[in-house]
N, C-alpha and C positions, 0 to 999 in steps of 0.2 A: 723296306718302308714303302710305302705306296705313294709319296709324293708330298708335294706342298699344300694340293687339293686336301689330302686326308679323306676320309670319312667323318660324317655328323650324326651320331647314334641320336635315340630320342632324350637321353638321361646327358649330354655331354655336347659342349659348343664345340669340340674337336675332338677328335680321334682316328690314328693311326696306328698300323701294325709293323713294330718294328723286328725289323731281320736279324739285326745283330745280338738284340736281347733276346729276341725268338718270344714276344709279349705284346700285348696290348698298351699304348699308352695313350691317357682320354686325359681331360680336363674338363672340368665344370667352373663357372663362378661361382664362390665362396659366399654362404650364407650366415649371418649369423645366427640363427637357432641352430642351424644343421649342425656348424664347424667351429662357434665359440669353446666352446669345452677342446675339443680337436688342435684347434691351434693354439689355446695357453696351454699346452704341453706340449706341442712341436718347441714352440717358443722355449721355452723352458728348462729343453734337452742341452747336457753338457755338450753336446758336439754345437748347439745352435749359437749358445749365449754368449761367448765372446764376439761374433760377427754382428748379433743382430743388439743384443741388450733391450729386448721387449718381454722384459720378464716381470712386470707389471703385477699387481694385485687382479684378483679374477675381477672385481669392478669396473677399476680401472682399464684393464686391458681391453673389456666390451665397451668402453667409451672410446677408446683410441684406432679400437676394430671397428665401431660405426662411423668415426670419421673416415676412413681407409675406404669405406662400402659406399660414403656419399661422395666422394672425391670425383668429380665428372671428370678428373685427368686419367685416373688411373682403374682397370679392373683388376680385381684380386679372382685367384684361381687357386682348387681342389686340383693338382694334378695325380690321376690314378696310374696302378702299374697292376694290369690285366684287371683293372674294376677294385685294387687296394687302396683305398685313399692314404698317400703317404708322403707328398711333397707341395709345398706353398710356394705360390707363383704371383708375383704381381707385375704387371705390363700396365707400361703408361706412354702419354703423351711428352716426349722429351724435351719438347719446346717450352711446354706447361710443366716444368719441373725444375727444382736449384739447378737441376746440374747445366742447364742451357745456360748459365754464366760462366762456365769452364768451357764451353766448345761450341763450335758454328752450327747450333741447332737448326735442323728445318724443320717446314710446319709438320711432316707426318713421320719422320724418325718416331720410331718405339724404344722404350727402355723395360729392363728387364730386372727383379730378384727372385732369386730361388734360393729354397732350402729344402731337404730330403728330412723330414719330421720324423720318420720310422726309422731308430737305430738298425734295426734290422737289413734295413734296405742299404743298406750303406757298404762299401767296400768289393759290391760286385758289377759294378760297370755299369749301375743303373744310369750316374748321373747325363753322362751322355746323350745316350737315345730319348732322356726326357726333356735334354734342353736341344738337340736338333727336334725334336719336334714341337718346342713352343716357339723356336724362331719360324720351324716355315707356316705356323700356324698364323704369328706377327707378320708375315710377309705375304698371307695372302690379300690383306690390305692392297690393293691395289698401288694407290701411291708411295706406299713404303720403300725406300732403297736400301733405309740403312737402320739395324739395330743396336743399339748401345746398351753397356752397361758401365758399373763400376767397383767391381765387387774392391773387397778389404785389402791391401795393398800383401797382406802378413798369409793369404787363404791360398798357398800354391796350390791347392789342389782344384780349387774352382774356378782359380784362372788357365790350372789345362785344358781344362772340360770345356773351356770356352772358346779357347784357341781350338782344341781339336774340332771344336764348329763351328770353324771359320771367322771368330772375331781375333781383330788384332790389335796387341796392345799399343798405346799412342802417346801415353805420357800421365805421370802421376796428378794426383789433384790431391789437393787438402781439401776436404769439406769439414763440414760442424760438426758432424759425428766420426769422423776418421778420417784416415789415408788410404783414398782410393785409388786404380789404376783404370781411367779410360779407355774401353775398348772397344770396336767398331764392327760390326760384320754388317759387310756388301751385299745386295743382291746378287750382284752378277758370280761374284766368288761363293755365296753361296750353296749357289744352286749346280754351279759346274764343279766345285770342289768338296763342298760336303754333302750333295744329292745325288751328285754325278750324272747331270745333264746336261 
C-alpha cells in the first residue's frame, strides 16, 4: 500500500495500490444519475438487507438517496476494486451524527458504513484492503485522530475487518435501528499497527 498520502487519479477523490489484494483501490463520491440504479440493488442484495433495510421502492429510495447526497454531515462514496465499482461507503461528521449521544464525540472524529454491493467480490479478502484504505483516506484529514463506527452488533464478520484495522471494540449501543457495537480506531495505533509506520 503506498500510505495514508495515497494517490488522487483524475476520475477519484482517492486512490491507493494495495499489496496484500495485489489491486487497485479508488473511491469517488456517489452521484445520483451515475449510481441510483447501482445502489438499489447493492441495497437490495440478500447478503445487504438484514444490516442495512434500504430496500425502499426505486422512488422512494432516490428521495432518501438525495437526502444522504445533501447532508453537509456526511459524504457518500463509489468505492472501486482496480476501477470495478463494487462497494458503498459513507463517512461523516461524528459530532454531527446520533451516535455522538452514545460517546464523547470531538468536533473532527469520522464515522464510517460500508457494504461490498457485488456478491462476487465477497469472500476473498477484499473487505480489508478496502476499509484500511478508507480510514487512512479519513485520516488524512489533518485534524482527525479518531474513527468510529457501529456496525450491527449480530455482523461478525465486519467487526473483524474492523478490528483487523485497527478499531476497537468499546461497548454495545442500542440505537433506533439496532444493536450496534462501538468501535474506535486511533491514529497513532493506526498508522504504527495497521500501516506499519
Amino acid at each position: 500500500m503506498t500510505g495514508a498520502a495515497g494517490l488522487v487519479a483524475s476520475n477519484y477523490d482517492y486512490q491507493t495500490y494495495d499489496d496484500d489484494a495485489e489491486a487497485t483501490v479508488s473511491f469517488r463520491q456517489a452521484e445520483m444519475e451515475r449510481d441510483l440504479g447501482r445502489l438499489h440493488r447493492w441495497l437490495n442484495e440478500p447478503h445487504v438487507l438484514p444490516y442495512w433495510q434500504w430496500n425502499d421502492p426505486l422512488p422512494e429510495f432516490r428521495r432518501k438517496l438525495a437526502d444522504k447526497l445533501a447532508d453537509d454531515h456526511q459524504t457518500l462514496y463509489v468505492g472501486h476494486l482496480d476501477h470495478v465499482p463494487m462497494s458503498y461507503w459513507e463517512s461523516y461528521w461524528a459530532a454531527d451524527d446520533d451516535l455522538a449521544a452514545h460517546y464523547d464525540a470531538r468536533p473532527a472524529d469520522q464515522g464510517i458504513h460500508l457494504l461490498i454491493g457485488v456478491p462476487e467480490f465477497l469472500g476473498h479478502g477484499y473487505a480489508k484492503p478496502l476499509l484500511r484504505a478508507m480510514t487512512a483516506f479519513q485520516f488524512r484529514h489533518d485534524e482527525t485522530d479518531r474513527v468510529v463506527t457501529e456496525p450491527d452488533v449480530r455482523n461478525d464478520k465486519v467487526i473483524s475487518v474492523f478490528e483487523a484495522c485497527g478499531f476497537e471494540p468499546r461497548r454495545e449501543l442500542s440505537l433506533e435501528e439496532k444493536d450496534g457495537l462501538l468501535m474506535v480506531c486511533e491514529r497513532d495505533r493506526f498508522e504504527s499497527e495497521v500501516l506499519g509506520r
